[in-house]
C-alpha positions in Angstrom: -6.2 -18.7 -7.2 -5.5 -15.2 -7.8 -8.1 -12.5 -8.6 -6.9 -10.0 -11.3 -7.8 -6.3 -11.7 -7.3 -3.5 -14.0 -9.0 -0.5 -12.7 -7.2 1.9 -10.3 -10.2 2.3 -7.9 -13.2 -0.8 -7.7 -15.5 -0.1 -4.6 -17.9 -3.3 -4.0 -20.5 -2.6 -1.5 -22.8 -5.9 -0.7 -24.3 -8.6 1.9 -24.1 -12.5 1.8 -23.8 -15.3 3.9 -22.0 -17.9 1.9 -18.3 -18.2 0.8 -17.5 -16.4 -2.7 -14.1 -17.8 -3.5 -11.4 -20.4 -1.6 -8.1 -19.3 -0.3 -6.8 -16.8 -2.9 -4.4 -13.9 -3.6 -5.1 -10.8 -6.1 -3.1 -8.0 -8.0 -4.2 -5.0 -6.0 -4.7 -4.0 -2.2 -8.2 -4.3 -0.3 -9.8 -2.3 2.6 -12.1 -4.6 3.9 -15.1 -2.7 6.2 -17.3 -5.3 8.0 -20.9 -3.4 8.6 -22.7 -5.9 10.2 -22.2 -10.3 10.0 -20.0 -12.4 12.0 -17.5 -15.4 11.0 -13.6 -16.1 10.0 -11.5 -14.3 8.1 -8.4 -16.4 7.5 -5.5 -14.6 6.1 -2.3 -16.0 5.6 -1.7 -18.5 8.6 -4.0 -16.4 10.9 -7.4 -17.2 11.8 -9.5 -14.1 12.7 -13.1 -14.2 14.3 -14.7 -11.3 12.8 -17.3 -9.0 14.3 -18.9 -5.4 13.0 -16.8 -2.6 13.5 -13.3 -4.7 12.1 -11.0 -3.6 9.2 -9.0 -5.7 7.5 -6.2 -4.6 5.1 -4.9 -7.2 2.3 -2.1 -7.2 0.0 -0.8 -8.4 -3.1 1.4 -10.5 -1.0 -1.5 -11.9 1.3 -3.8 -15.2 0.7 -7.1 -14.9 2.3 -10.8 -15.6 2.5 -13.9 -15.0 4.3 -15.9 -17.7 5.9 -19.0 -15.9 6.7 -21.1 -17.4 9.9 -24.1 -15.3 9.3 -25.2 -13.1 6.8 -22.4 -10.2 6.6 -22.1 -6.6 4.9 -18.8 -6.0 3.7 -17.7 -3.0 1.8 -14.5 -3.2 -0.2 -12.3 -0.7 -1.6 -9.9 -2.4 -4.0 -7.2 -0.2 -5.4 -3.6 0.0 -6.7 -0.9 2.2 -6.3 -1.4 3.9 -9.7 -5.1 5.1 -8.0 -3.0 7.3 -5.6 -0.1 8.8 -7.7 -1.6 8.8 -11.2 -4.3 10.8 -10.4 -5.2 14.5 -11.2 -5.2 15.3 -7.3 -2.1 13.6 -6.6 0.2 16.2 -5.8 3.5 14.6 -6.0 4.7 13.5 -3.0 5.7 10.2 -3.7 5.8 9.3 0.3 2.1 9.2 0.7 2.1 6.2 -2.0 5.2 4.6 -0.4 3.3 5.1 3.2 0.4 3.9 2.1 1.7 0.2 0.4 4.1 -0.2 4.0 0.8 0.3 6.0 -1.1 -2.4 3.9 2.1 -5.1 4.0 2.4 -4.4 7.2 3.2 -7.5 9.7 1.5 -6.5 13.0 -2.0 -6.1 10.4 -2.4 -9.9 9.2 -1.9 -10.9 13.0 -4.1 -8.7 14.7 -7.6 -6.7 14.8 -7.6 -3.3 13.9 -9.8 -1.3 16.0 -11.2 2.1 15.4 -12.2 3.7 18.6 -15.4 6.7 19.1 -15.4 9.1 17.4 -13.8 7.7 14.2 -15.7 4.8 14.0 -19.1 6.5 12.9 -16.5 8.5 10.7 -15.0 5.5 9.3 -18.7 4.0 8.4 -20.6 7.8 7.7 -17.2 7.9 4.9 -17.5 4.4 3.4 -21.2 4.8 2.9 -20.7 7.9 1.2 -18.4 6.7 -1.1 -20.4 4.2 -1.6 -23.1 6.3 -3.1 -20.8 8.5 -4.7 -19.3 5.9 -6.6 -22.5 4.5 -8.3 -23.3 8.3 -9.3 -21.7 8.2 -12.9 -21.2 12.4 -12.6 -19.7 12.1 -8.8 -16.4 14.2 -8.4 -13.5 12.2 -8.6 -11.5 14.3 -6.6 -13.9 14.3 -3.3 -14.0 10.7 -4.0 -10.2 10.5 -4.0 -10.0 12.4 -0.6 -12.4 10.8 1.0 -10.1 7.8 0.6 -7.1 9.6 1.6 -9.2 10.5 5.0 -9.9 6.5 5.9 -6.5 5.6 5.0 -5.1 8.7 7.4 -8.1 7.5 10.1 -6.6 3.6 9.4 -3.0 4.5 9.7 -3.4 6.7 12.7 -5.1 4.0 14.7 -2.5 1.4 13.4 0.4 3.1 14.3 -0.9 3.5 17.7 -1.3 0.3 18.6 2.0 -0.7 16.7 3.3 2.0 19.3 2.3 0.1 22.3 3.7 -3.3 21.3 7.1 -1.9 18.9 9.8 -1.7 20.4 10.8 2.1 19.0 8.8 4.7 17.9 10.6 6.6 15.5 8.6 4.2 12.4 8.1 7.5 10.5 11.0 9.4 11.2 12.9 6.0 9.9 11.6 5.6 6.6 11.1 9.7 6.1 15.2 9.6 6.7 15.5 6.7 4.0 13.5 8.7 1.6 15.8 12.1 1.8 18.8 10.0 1.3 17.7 7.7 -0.9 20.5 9.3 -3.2 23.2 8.7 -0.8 23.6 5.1 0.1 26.5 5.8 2.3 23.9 7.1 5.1 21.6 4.5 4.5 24.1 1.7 5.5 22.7 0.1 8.4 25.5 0.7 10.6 25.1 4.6 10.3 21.4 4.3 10.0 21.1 2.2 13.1 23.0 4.1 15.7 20.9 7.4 14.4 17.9 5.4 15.4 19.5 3.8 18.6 18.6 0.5 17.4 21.3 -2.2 18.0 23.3 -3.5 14.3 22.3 -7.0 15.5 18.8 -6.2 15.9 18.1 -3.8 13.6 16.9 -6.2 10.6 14.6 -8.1 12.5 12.8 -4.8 13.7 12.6 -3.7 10.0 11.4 -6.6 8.9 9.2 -7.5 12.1 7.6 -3.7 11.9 7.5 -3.1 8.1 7.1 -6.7 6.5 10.2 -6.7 4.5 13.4 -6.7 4.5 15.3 -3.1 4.6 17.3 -4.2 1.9 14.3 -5.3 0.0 12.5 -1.8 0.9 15.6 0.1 -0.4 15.6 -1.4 -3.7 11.5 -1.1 -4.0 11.6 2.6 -2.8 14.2 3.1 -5.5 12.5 1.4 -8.2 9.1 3.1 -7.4 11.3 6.4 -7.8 12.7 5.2 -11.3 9.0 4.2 -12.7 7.7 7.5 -11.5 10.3 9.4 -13.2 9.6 6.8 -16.1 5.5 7.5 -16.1 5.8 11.4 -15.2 9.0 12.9 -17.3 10.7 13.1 -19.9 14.2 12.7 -18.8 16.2 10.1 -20.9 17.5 7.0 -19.4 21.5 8.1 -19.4 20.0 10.5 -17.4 18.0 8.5 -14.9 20.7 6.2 -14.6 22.8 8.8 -13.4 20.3 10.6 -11.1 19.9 7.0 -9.1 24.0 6.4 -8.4 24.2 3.7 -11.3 27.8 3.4 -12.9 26.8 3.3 -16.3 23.3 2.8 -18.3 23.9 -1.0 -18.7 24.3 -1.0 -14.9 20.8 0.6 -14.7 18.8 -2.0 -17.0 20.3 -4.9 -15.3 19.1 -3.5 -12.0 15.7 -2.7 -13.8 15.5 -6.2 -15.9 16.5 -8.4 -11.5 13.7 -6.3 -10.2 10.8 -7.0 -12.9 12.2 -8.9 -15.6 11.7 -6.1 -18.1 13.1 -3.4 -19.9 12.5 0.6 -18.4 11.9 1.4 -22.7 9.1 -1.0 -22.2 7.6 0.4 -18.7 8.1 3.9 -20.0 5.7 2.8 -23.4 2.9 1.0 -21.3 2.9 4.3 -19.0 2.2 6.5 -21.4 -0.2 4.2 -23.3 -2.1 3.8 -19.9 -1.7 8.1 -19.3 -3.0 8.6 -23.1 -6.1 6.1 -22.4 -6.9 7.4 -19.4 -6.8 11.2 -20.3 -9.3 10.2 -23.3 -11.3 8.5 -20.9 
């Protein structure tokens, strides 16, 4: 089963004790706040016990469902990508999208509790309830709203990566994938022999860390960064495709819209004409 959504931002606030849907999977990413209730969340092949207090985040990738034991408030952010870098306060640094996504496929996340300690967990709740509110006030400002998710995802990711510090076996995480982004243009530096040694990670080991610490493989993450490059240039510019093809190190245009047509089975012309469809909709809106 999977649960489909259109909207960039959907924020569901509610209590119940009883199961709403079996095992299923959905198009966009959840932050998942339990206020109060206890019972299982199972996600993936993981069977969590929760209590109030836990965060869980899900992907597009994950399967999961609550199991509730007693009757439990959850409040739900569910959002796509589009909700960070298509909006009016985005300011166009495409790493705090890319950041974001890594944080909620995660590995370490589907196995483990997240736990916010004092004094961010009355933060964490004092935010989600006022977003709450705010987002059931039809005049509320969408850009306060859209920072005060960028504060729980910097509260979330802080905590995360501290406790991913603890138990990974490197902590240059950041440094890594801010190194991949600034030569994202130059794939003989991103070769894993080069790439490995700057990050004193053994050749041998150094794909099972990637994968182990970001839930992919870093050849997967290279062509993904890349593509989410292409599409931006594709929603946000003008720039024809001779000339994107070029920018990204392809040989020739045909080169670039077979890459485009393995990664999503469409054309870039037909990206680039639901984009601005979608931009033109919502700037009526």
């Amino acid at each position: 089963m999977k649960l489909v959504q259109f909207l960039p931002l959907v924020i569901e606030d509610y209590e119940d004790g009883i199961q709403h849907f079996p095992k299923h999977s959905h198009n966009y990413y959840e932050i998942v706040y339990i206020f109060s209730g206890t019972g299982v969340h199972a996600l993936n092949e993981k069977r969590l016990h929760y209590e109030p207090g836990d965060v869980y985040l899900i992907s597009p990738a994950d399967h999961h469902v609550f199991e509730p034991a007693t009757i439990t408030h959850f409040t739900i952010l569910k959002f796509s990508l589009n909700y960070i870098t298509l909006h009016p306060a985005f300011h166009g640094d495409l790493k705090v999208a890319d950041r974001i996504k890594h944080l909620m496929h995660n590995l370490w996340i589907k196995e483990n509790k997240i736990q916010i300690n004092p004094p961010y967990d009355r933060i964490i709740e004092r935010t989600l309830t006022n977003m709450v509110d705010a987002y059931n006030v039809a005049k509320v400002s969408e850009v306060w709203l859209y920072h005060q998710f960028l504060s729980v995802i910097d509260i979330l990711r802080t905590h995360i990566y501290r406790a991913l510090g603890r138990q990974s076996p490197s902590g240059h995480m950041d440094d890594l994938l801010d190194y991949v982004h600034e030569h994202i243009y130059q794939p003989k530096l991103l070769q894993i022999s080069n790439i490995a040694s700057r990050f004193h990670i053994s050749e041998s080991y150094f794909s099972n860390y990637f994968r182990k610490t970001y839930g992919q493989s870093y050849r997967d993450y290279i062509r993904q960064y890349k593509l989410n490059l292409i599409e931006s240039r594709l929603m946000t510019s003008n720039v024809n495709m001779k000339e994107i093809a070029k920018e990204f190190g392809f040989h020739d245009i045909s080169h670039f819209y077979q890459y485009y047509k393995s990664m999503r089975n469409d054309s870039p012309i037909n990206f680039r004409k639901r984009s601005s469809g979608l931009l033109n909709h919502t700037q009526k809106d």
